[in-house]
C-alpha positions in Angstrom: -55.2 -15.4 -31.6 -55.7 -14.7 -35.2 -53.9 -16.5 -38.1 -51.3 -13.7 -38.7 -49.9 -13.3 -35.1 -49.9 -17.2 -35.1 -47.7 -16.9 -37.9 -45.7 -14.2 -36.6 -45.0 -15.9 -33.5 -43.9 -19.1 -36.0 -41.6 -17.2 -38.1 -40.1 -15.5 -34.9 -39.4 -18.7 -33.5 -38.0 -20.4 -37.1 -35.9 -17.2 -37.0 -34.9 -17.3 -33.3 -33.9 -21.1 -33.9 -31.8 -19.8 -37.0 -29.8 -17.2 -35.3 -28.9 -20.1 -32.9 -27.7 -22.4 -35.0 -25.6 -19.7 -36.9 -24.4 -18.8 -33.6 -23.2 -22.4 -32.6 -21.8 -23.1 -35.9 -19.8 -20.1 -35.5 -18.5 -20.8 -32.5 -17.1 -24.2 -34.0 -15.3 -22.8 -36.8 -13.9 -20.4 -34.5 -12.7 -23.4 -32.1 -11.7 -25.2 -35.1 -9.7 -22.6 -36.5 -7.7 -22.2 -32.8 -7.2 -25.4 -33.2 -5.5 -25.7 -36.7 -3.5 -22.5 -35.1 -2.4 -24.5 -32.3 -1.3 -27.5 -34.1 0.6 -25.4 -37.0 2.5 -23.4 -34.3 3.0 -26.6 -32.2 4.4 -28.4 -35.2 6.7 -25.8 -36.3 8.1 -25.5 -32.4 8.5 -29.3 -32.5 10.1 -29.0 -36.2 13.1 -26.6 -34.3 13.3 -28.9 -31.8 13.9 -31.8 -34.1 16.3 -29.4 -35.7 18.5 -28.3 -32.8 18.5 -32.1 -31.4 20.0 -33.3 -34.8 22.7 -30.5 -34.5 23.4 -31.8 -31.1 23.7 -34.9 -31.7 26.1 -34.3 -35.0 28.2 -32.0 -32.3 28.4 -35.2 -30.0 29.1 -37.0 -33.1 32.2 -34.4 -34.0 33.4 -34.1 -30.9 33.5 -38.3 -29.8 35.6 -38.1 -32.8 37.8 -35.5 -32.4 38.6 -36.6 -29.4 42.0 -38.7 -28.0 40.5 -39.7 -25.0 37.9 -42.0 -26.0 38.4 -45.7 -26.8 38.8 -45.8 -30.5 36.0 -48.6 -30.7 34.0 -45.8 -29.8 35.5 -43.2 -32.2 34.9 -45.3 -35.2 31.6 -45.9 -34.0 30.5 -42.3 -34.2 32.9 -41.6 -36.9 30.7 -43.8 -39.0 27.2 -42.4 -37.9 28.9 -39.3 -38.4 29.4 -40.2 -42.1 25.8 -42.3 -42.5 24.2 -38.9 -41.6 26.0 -36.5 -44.2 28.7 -35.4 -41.8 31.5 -34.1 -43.8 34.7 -31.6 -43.8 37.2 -31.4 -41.6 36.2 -34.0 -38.9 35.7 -36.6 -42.2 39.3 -35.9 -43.0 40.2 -36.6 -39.1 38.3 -40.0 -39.0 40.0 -41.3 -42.1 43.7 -40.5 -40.7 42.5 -42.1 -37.3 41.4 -45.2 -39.2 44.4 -45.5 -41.7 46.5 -47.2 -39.3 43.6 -49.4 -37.9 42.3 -50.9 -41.8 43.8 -53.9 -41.4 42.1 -54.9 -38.5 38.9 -53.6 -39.3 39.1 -55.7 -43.0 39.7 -58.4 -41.0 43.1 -58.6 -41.7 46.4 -59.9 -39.7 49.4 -57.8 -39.7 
């Protein structure tokens, strides 16, 4: 074998070992980039769910107020997680009236 197709067979291999590299570093970013997809569509979903679950729970929150048939411990309870989270309006108004003719006890007071 003469010089030249030694050095043909060199630079076929250099180039050979090249394309596979490029190939396999490819394939990574491709796996890569599926994986930042994944993750961005799996935080978003988990984002909504984080969502809806605190809109839940201010609708428990609403209704444990609003309602006459639970223990009144229990209303102020949630009446005043339902403030400490930003709850406001209507259900605000409600909590104060229910706890207007409770103040004294709750400041410690006696009748």
């Amino acid at each position: 074998m003469d010089s030249v197709t030694q050095s043909i067979i060199l630079w076929g291999g250099v180039a050979g070992a090249v394309a596979g590299i490029i190939a396999l570093v490819a394939k990574i970013v491709k796996t890569v980039k599926n994986a930042i997809t994944y993750f961005t569509d799996l935080k978003q979903n988990v984002d909504t769910l984080l969502e809806h679950d605190n809109a839940q729970y201010m609708a428990i929150l609403r209704l444990t107020v609003m309602s006459d048939n639970i223990p009144l411990s229990e209303r102020i309870n949630a009446g005043k997680e339902y403030l400490d989270k930003q709850g406001n309006g209507d259900v605000k108004d409600y909590y104060e009236k229910v706890l207007k003719p409770h103040d004294h006890i709750l400041k410690g007071e006696t009748a």
